[in-house]
N, C-alpha and C positions, 0 to 999 in steps of 0.2 A: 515532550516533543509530540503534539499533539495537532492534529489539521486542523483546522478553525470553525468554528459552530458553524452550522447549518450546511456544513459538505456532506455530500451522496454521494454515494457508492454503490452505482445501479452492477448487476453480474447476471450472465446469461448463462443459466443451471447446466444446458447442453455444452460449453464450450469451455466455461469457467472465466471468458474473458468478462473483461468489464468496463465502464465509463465513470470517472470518477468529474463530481460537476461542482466547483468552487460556488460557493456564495458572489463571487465576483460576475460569476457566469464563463468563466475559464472551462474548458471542457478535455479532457483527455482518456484518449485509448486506453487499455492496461490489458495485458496480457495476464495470462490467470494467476502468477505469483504476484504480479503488481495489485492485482483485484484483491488479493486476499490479505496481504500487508494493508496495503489503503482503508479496508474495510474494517478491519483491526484498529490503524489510527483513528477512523472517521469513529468508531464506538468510543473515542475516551481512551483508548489505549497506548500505549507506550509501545519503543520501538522491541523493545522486551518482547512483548504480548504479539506484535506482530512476526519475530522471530519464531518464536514458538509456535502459532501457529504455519508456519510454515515446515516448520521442524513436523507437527502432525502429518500434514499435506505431503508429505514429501521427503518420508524416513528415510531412503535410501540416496538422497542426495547430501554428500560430504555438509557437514556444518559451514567451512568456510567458505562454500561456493554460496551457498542462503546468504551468511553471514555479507559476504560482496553485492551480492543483487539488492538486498535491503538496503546498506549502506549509499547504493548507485542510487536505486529509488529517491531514500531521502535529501540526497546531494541533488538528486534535478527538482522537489520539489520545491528545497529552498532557495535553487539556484533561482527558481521560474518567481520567488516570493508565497508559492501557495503555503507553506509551512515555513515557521520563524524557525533559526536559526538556533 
């Protein structure tokens, strides 16, 4: 489960939010755990890879609340089509 070649996942080092920009030319928001998941997929990563890192990012928050945010994540990506199914 992987985003589709040529996605960017631009992140603004002060705030950690980010803009992640479809080959399509689709554009969206992301707030700093969406910027950090995305960016993880957008390298060739699995939702694995993005879980974990966020697990780094973000030791003191519960697994299962990560484990929901990711899951939300990847549900609107592929709702939206930017990421197959």
């Amino acid at each position: 489960m992987m985003l589709p070649t040529g996605t960017r996942v631009l992140s603004d080092p002060a705030t950690g939010r980010g803009t992640l920009i479809t080959p399509g030319g689709q554009v969206w928001r992301l707030n700093p755990a969406a910027a950090l998941a995305t960016a993880a997929l957008a390298a060739g990563g699995t939702a694995q890879d993005a879980e974990q890192a966020l697990i780094r990012a973000w030791p003191a928050v519960p697994l299962e609340s990560l484990q929901a945010d990711l899951d939300a994540l990847v549900g609107r990506l592929q709702d939206a089509g930017v990421m197959a199914r």
